[in-house]
C-alpha positions in Angstrom: -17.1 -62.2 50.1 -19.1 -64.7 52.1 -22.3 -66.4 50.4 -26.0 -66.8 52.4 -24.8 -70.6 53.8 -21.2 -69.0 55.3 -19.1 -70.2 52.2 -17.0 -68.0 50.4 -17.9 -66.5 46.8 -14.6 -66.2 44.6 -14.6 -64.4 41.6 -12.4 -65.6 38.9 -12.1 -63.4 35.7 -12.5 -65.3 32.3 -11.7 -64.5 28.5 -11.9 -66.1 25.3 -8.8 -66.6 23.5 -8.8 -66.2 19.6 -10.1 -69.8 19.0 -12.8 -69.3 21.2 -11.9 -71.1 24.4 -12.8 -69.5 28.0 -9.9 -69.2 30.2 -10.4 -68.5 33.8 -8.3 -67.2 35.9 -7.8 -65.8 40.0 -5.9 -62.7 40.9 -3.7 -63.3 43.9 -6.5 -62.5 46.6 -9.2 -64.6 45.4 -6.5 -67.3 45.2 -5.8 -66.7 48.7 -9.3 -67.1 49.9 -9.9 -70.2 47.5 -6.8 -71.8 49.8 -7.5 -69.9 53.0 -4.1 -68.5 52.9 -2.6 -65.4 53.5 -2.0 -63.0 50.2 1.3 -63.3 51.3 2.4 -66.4 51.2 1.5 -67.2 47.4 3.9 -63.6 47.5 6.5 -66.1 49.4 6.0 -69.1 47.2 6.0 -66.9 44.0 9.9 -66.1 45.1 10.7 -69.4 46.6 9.5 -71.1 42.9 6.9 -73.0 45.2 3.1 -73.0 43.9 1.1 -73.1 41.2 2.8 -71.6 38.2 1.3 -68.0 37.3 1.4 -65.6 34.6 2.6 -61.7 35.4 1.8 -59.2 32.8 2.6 -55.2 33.7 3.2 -56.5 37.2 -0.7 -58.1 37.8 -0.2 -61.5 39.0 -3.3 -64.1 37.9 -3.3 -67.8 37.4 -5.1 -70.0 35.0 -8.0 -71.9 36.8 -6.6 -75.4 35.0 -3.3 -74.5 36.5 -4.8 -74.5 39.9 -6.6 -77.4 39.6 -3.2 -79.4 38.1 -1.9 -78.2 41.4 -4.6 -79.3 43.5 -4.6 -82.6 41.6 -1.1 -83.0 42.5 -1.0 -82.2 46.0 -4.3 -85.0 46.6 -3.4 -87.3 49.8 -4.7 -90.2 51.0 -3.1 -90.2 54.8 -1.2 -87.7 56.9 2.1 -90.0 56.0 1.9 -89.2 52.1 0.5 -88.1 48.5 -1.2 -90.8 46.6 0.5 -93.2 45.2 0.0 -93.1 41.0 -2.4 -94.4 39.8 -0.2 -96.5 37.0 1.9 -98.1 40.4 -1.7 -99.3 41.6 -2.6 -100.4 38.0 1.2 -102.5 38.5 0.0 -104.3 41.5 
């Protein structure tokens, strides 16, 4: 789905757990589009152990927004040569 200014609408799906908290999560194609990546590939990286983890329940892939995000968080670089170095190393210097 693309929005009025050409950027993409994803629609995660949320629900409140027991002690009230909202958890968001994507299904596999809004994950895709999130990315721009193919469906298939998360497919690949589900079976290679690569990417974000994920939960499966009677075979419906989703994953947990905060997941994602860790994943993002950890995959941040500052240069085509390398992630970014920890911010405790810099803290060292």
């Amino acid at each position: 789905m693309i929005g009025s200014a050409g950027t993409r609408i994803i629609t995660p799906c949320s629900v409140t757990n027991s002690s009230g908290a909202t958890i968001v999560h994507l299904n596999q194609k809004s994950l895709a589009e999130r990315w721009d990546l193919s469906p298939r590939t998360l497919e690949q990286w589900r079976w290679q152990g690569r990417g974000p983890v994920y939960l499966k329940i009677h075979n419906h892939v989703v994953y947990r927004l905060i997941d994602i995000e860790a994943f993002e968080a950890a995959h941040l670089h500052a240069n085509t040569s390398g992630p970014l170095p920890d911010m405790e190393d810099e803290d060292a210097r």
